[in-house]
DOSE-53185 format. One record per residue (C-alpha): residue in one letter; z negated, y, x negated. Coordinates in steps of 0.1 Angstrom, whole numbers, padded with zeros to 4 digits, always signed. Each point is the difference from the previous one (the first is absolute). Layout:
N
AZYX
...
! end
This chain:
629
X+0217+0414-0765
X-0012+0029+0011
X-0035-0008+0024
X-0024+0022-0015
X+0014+0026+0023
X-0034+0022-0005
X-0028+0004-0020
X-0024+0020+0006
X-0026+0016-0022
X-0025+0033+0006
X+0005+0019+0031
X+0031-0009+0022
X+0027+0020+0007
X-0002+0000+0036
X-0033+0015+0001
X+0015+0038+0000
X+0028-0012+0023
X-0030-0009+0024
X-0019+0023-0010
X+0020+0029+0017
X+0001-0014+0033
X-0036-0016+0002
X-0034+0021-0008
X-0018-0031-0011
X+0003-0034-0017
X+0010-0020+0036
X-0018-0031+0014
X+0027-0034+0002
X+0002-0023+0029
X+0029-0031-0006
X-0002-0015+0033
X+0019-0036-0006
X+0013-0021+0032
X+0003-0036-0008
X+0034-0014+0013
X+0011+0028+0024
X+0037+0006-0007
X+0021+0032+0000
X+0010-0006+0037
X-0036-0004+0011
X-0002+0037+0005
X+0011+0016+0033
X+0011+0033-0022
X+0024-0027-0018
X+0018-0007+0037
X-0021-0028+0006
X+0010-0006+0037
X-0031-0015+0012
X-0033+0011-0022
X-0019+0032+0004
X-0011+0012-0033
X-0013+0031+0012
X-0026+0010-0032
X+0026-0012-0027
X+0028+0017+0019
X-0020+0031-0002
X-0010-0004-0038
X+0039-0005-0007
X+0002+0035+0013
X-0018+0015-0018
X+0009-0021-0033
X+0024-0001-0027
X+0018-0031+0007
X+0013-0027-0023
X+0029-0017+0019
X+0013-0020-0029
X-0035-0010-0015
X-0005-0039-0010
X-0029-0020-0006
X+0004-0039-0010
X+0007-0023+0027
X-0039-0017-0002
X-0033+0011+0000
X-0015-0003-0034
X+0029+0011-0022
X+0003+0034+0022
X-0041+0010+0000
X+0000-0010-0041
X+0032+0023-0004
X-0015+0028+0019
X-0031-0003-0012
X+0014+0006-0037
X+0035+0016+0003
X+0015-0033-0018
X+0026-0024+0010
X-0019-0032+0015
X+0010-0028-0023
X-0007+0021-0031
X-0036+0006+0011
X-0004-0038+0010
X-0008-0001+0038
X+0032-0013+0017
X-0011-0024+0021
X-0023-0004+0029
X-0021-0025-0019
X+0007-0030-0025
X-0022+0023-0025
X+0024+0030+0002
X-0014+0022+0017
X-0023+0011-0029
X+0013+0036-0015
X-0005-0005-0037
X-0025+0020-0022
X+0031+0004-0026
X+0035-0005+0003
X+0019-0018-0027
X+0026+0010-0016
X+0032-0017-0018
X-0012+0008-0035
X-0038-0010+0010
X-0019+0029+0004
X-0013+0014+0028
X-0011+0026+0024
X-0030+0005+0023
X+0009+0008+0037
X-0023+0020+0026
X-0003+0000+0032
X+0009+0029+0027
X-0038-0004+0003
X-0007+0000-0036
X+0017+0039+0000
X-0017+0017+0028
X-0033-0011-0012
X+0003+0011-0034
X+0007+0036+0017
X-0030+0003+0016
X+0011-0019+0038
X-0020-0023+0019
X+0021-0029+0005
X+0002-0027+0025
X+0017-0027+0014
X-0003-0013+0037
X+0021-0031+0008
X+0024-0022-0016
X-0001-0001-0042
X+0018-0035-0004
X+0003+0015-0034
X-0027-0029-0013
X-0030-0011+0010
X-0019-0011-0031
X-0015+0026-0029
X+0015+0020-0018
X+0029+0002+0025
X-0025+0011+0035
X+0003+0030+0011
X-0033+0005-0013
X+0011-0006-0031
X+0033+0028+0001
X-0018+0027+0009
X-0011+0001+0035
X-0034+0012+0008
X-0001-0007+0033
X+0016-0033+0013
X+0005-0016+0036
X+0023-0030-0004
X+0008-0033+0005
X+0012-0029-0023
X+0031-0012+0001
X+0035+0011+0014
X-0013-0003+0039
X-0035-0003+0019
X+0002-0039+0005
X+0012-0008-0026
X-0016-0026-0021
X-0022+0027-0026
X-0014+0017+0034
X-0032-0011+0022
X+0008-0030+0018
X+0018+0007+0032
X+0004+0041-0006
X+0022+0008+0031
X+0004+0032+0000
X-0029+0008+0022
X-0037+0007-0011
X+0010-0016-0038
X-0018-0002-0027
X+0015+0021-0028
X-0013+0013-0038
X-0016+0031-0006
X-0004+0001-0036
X+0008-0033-0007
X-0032-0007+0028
X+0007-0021+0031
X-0008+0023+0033
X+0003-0006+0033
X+0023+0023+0018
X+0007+0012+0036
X+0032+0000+0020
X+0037+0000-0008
X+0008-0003-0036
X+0025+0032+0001
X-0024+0021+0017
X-0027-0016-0028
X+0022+0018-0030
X+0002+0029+0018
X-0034+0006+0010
X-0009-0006-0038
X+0021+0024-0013
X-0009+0028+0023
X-0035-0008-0011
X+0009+0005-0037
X+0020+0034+0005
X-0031+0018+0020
X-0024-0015-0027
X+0024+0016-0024
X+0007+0033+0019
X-0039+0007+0001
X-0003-0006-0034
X+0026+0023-0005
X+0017-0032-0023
X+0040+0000+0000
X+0010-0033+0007
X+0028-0025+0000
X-0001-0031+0028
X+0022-0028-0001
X+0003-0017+0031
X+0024-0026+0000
X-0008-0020+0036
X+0002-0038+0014
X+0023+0013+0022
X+0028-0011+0010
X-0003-0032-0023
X-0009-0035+0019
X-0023-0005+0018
X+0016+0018+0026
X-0033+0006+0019
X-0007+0034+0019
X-0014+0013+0028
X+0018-0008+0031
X+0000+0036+0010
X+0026+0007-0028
X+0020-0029+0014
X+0006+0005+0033
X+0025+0028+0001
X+0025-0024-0022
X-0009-0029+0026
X+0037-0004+0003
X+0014-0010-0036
X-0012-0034-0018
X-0030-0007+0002
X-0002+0000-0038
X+0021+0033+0000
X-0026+0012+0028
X-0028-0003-0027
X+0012+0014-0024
X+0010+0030+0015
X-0033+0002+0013
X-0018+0000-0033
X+0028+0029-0012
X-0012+0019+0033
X-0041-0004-0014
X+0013+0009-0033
X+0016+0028+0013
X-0034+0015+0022
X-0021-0007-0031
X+0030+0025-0022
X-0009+0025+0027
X-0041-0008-0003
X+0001+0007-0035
X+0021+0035+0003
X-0028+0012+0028
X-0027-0007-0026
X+0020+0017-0028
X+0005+0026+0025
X-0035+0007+0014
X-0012-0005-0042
X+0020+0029-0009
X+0020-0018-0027
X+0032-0010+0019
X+0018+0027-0016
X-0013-0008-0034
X+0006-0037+0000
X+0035-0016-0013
X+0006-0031+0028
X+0026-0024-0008
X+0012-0030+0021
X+0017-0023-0007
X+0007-0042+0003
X-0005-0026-0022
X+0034-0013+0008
X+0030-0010+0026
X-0013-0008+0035
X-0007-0038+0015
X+0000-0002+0036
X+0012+0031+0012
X+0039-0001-0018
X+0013-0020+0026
X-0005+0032+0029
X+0009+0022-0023
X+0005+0002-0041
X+0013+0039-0004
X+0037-0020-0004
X-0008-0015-0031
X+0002-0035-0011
X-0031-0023-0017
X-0037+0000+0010
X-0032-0011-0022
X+0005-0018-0031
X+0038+0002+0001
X+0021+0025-0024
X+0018+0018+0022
X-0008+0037+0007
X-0021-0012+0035
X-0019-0022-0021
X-0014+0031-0026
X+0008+0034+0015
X-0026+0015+0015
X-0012+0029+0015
X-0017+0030-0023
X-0016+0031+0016
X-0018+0025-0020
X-0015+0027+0020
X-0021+0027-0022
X-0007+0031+0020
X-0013+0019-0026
X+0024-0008-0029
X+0036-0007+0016
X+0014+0035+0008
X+0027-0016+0024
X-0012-0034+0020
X+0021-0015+0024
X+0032-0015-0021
X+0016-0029-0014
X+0006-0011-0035
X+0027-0020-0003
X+0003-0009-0038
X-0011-0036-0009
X-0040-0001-0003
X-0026-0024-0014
X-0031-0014+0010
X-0006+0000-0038
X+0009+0039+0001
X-0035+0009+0020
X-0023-0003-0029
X+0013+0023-0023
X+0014+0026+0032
X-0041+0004+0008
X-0006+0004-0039
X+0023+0028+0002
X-0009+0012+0035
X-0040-0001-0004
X+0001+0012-0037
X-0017-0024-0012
X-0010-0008-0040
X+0012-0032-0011
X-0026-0012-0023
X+0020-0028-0012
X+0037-0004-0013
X+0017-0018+0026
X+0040-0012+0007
X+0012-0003+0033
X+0030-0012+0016
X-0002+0027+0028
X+0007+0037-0001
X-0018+0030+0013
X+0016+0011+0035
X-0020+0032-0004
X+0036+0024-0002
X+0014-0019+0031
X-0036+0007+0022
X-0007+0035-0010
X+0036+0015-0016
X+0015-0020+0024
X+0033-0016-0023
X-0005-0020-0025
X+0028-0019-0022
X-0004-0038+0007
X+0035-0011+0004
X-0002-0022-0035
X-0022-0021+0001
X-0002-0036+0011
X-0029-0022+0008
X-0003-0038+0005
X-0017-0023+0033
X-0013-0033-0013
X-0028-0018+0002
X-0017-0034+0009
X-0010-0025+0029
X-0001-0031-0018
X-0019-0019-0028
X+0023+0013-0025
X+0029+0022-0010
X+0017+0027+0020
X+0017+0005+0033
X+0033+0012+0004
X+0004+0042-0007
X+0019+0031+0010
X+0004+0026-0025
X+0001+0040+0016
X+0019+0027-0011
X+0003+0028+0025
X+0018-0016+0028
X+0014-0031-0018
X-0018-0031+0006
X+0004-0033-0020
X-0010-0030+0004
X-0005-0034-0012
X-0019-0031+0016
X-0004-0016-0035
X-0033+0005-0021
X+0023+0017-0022
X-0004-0016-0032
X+0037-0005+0005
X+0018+0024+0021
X+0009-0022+0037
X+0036-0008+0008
X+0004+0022+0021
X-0017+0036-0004
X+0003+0025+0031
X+0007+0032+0002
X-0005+0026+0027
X+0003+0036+0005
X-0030+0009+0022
X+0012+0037+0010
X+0024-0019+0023
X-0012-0035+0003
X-0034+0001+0007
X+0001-0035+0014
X+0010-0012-0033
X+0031-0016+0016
X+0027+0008-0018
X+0005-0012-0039
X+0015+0025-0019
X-0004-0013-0035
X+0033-0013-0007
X+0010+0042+0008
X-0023+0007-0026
X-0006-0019-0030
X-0008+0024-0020
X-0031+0009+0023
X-0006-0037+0000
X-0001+0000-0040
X-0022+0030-0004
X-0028-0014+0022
X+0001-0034-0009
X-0003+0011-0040
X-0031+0022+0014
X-0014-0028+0013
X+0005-0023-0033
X-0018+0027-0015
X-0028+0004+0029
X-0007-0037-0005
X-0001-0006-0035
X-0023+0030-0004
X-0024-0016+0027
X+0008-0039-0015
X-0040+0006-0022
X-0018+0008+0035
X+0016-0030+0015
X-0016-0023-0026
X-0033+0008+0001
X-0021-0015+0030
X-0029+0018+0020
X-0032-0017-0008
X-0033-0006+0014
X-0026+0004-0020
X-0036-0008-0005
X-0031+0005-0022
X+0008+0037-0007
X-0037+0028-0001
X-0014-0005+0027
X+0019-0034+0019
X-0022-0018+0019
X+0019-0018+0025
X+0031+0002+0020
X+0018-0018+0031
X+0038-0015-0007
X+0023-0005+0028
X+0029-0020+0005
X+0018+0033+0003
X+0001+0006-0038
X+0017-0036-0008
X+0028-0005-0026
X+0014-0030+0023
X+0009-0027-0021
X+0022-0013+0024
X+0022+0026+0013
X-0010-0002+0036
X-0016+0035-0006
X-0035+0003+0013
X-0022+0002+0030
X-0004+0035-0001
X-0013+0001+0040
X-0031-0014+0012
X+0022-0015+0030
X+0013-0023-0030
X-0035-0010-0010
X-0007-0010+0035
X+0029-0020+0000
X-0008-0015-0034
X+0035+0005-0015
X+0012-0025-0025
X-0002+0025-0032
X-0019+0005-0030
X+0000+0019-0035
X-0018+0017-0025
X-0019+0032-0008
X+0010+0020-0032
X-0035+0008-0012
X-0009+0019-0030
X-0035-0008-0016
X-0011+0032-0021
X-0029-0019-0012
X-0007-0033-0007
X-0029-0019+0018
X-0014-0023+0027
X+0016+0007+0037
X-0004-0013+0029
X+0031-0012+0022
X-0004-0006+0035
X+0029-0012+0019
X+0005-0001+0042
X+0030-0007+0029
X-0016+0026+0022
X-0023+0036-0013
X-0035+0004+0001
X-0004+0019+0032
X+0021-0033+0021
X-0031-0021-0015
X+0025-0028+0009
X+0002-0035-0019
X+0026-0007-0024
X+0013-0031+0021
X-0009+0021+0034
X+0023+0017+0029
X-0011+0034+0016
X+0005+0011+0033
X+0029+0022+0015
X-0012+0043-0007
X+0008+0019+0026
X+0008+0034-0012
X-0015+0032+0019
X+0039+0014+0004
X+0002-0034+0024
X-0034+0008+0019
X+0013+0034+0007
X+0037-0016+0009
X-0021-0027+0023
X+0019-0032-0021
X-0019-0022-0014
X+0018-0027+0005
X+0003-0022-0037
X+0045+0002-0005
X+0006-0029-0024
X+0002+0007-0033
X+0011-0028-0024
X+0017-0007-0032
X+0023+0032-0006
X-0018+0025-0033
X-0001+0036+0014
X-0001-0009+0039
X-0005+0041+0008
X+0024+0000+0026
X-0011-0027+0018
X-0038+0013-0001
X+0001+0038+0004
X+0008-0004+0038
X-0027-0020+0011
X-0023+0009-0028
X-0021-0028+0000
X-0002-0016-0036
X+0008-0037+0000
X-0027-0027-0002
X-0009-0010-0041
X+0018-0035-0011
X-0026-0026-0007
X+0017-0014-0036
X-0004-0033-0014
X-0018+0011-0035
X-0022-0024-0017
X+0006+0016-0039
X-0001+0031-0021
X+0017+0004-0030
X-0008+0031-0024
X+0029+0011-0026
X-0012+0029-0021
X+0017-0001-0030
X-0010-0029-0023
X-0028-0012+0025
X+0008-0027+0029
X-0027-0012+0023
X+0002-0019+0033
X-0028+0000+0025
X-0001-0018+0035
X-0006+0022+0033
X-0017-0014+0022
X-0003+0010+0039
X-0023+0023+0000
X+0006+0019-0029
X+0014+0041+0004
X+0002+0007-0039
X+0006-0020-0034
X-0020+0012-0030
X+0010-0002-0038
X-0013+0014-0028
X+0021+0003-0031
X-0002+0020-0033
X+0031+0021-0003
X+0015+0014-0030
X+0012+0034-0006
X+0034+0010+0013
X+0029-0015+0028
X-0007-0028+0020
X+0017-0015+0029
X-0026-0008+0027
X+0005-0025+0025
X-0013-0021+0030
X+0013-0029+0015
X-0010-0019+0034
X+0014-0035-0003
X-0004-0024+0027
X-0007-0040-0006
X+0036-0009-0015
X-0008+0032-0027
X+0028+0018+0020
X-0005+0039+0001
X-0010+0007+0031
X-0002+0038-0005
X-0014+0026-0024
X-0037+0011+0001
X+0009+0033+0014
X-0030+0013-0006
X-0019+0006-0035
X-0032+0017-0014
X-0006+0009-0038
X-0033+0003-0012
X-0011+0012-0034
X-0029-0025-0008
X-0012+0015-0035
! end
């Protein structure tokens, strides 16, 4: 199995490639968009967006127009982020405590490696490094941003801004986000939030005459799908839904050209790398128009992981403005800007990815043989269907893959971008080769898959920190609440958190239904929250929201939150590895307090709310841990 495709040690290669187009050592911006497909572009023929900014950046770019991420959030930032497949770095899910990128990836015979971060690079070369936006990379130490080696950090928690992690009722307007780990009050739309901080950073940077490297991987278009309704009203005609989204591409798409003016009038634009891409395929915008391929978000064909790539580099790339149409991968970025900045790697380090450098700057570049595999995770446990790449072939399989489905597909995208036509009876000896690549893949990634992202507690320093339901391992398969719409509606699910005690002591455990800034009884109901993206619409107007988990598209066009569900709870029941305790609630109480000695290593955390039968009513949602010693 060949994966360790590069390893690096001492100055990289690329540095004199670079070095004869660029004077000096070039700043990095990776913009990411968060669920804008390859058709939600104008300069990809979309019929109906203007894209003006990004149309003008993919002018001036080398484009990758066969470039894939994964299919979901988490598994494409953790592969980007360190130039390894997702499931071997361990975040392949959105949540269910994979979302973690390990410290150290196993291996078959036992040993294993460290991994660093994009982050981790750039700031042992001297960069100031930030992030502005969406991590969803892990939200607890040593896995923060923080932690992987951003200095400066403007984020949120979570995969989305009201989700259950976030402040209680973020809506995209005037939210309250992390700076540092620190709560903070912000102003205005979320989009224009991450923008506003990272221009901040560069002309902090630029004075101090710092290179720097800014990742800014926005909210946008992810649910909510809250914006302006300036940005709406030219796209007044499609679905409503469809309407909003397009309008947040069309902020998006102003704050691209924001940033470019402030590179511009800084004097840097020339010396800064700028990549954009998306985290994956598009949601709501495939039905008007999907570049003719088939598959959106979370789904293995091509329009559910091909994105688009721009790399625009004015001082470095002798010959801007073409395509490259070789297959490319989101994993391939890390080690292209170790080659393309020069930087030192301080650390030996094995990636899946390959350096691009020959195809941006010598402009041809052998890729032809290689193949790559999409697969990753929505659910509690195991794998998703894949689809295995090889320059144009495609194949697929809706099994896990542990055993090979009965009925693999095979497609020739050259000539089928659709993915219509099944070719592998034509060609099984296409079908053969790929399939026994991805035996390989997956018994080489089989160790990662094992070991669980973990939670831990009592490490230098710990004093406290706040669980949500967000980071359950469900213990019923129903998945979890991962939306603070499915807290209001007090959703029939519960399960446990995967803590970690490094050391041994007294803690306190303190459980609640609703967070600390509701200030809401256990027992209670809470009124309706009307979001500022309604007051600006004029609807305010409650729309019925009851008993279906994820209710997005029923609440995004009113945006009004639905009222809290008063619940029948009259118990508590703590399961935290050998200790069980039961406590009543009574009315007025917002919190339930234990305090427990816990030994050293895993436990399995839990909260129950039972009502008078003993009948779970639903999981404590919310948890504090407390080091008492």
């Amino acid at each position: 199995m060949n994966w360790k495709i590069m390893i690096g040690l001492g100055l990289s290669v690329g540095a004199l490639v670079a070095g004869s187009y660029a004077e000096k050592q070039p700043n990095v911006i990776i913009l990411l968009a968060d669920d804008q497909g390859y058709g939600d572009l104008s300069c990809h023929g979309n019929p109906v967006l203007k894209t003006p900014n990004l149309d003008k950046m993919h002018a001036e770019s080398v484009r990758f127009t066969d470039f894939h991420a994964s299919a979901i959030c988490t598994p494409s930032r953790a592969q980007l982020m360190t130039g390894i497949d997702a499931v071997r770095n361990g975040a392949y899910n959105y949540g269910f405590g994979k979302t973690q990128i390990f410290e150290a990836i196993p291996a078959a015979d036992g040993s294993e490696h460290a991994v660093h971060l994009m982050s981790d690079y750039f700031k042992a070369n001297g960069y100031r490094t930030g992030l502005f936006g969406k991590w969803h990379l892990g939200d607890f130490y040593p896995y923060r941003p923080q932690d992987r080696g951003f200095e400066e950090v403007f984020s949120y928690p979570g995969a989305s801004v009201w989700q259950t992690p976030n402040h209680w009722n973020n809506d995209c307007f005037n939210d309250v986000y992390l700076h540092n780990g620190e709560p903070v009050q912000t102003e205005g739309y979320c989009t224009d939030v991450w923008f506003d901080k990272t221009i901040s950073f560069i002309e902090d940077n630029v004075k101090a005459e710092k290179p720097f490297f800014v990742y800014l991987p926005t909210s946008s278009m992810h649910t909510p799908q809250f914006v302006p309704e300036k940005y709406i009203e030219p796209y007044k005609d499609q679905d409503e839904l469809v309407a909003y989204f397009f309008g947040m591409v069309a902020n998006f798409d102003d704050n691209v050209g924001r940033l470019d003016a402030a590179l511009q009038r800084l004097g840097v634009r020339d010396d800064t790398i700028v990549i954009y891409m998306s985290d994956n395929g598009g949601t709501l915008g495939n039905d008007v128009y999907n570049a003719g391929m088939t598959g959106k978000k979370c789904q293995i064909q091509d329009g559910g992981h091909r994105v688009p790539c721009f790399v625009r580099w004015p001082a470095g790339i002798p010959s801007p403005g073409r395509d490259v149409d070789d297959l490319t991968i989101i994993q391939d970025i890390l080690p292209t800007l170790i080659d393309l900045c020069g930087l030192n790697m301080p650390w030996p380090q094995s990636f899946d990815g390959v350096s691009l450098k020959e195809a941006i700057l010598a402009e041809k570049q052998e890729l032809g043989s290689r193949m790559s595999v999409v697969q990753f995770s929505t659910k509690r446990v195991g794998l998703k269907g894949y689809s295995v790449l090889w320059n144009k072939w495609r194949l697929l399989d809706e099994t896990d893959g542990v055993q090979p489905g009965e009925e693999i597909k095979l497609y020739n995208v050259a000539n089928d971008s659709a993915q219509k036509n099944n070719v592998a009876n034509q060609h099984p000896e296409v079908v053969k080769e790929m399939q026994d690549y991805y035996i390989q893949w997956r018994k080489s990634v089989e160790p990662s898959m094992a070991k669980n992202s973990k939670i831990t507690i009592g490490y230098p320093g710990f004093e406290s920190l706040e669980l949500t339901c967000f980071d359950w391992l469900t213990v019923d398969g129903k998945g979890n609440p991962s939306q603070q719409v499915d807290v209001r509606l007090g959703m029939e699910m519960h399960g446990a958190w995967n803590v970690y005690v490094e050391t041994p002591g007294k803690y306190e455990l303190t459980f609640r239904r609703w967070p600390k800034e509701a200030n809401t009884e256990i027992s209670g109901g809470l009124p309706p929250h009307v979001s500022d993206f309604s007051k600006e619409m004029g609807r305010t107007d409650e729309v019925p929201v009851r008993g279906k988990y994820h209710n997005w598209k029923t609440i995004v066009p009113a945006g009004v939150y639905p009222a809290g569900e008063a619940l029948p709870i009259t118990e508590i029941r703590l399961s935290c590895g050998e200790i069980n305790k039961t406590k009543a609630v009574k009315a007025s109480d917002k919190a339930m307090r234990f305090v427990v000695d816990l030994p050293a290593g895993p436990i399995r955390l839990q909260g129950d709310f039972l009502d008078k039968q003993g009948e779970v009513v639903c999981g404590a949602y919310y948890a504090d841990i407390k080091l008492m010693d």
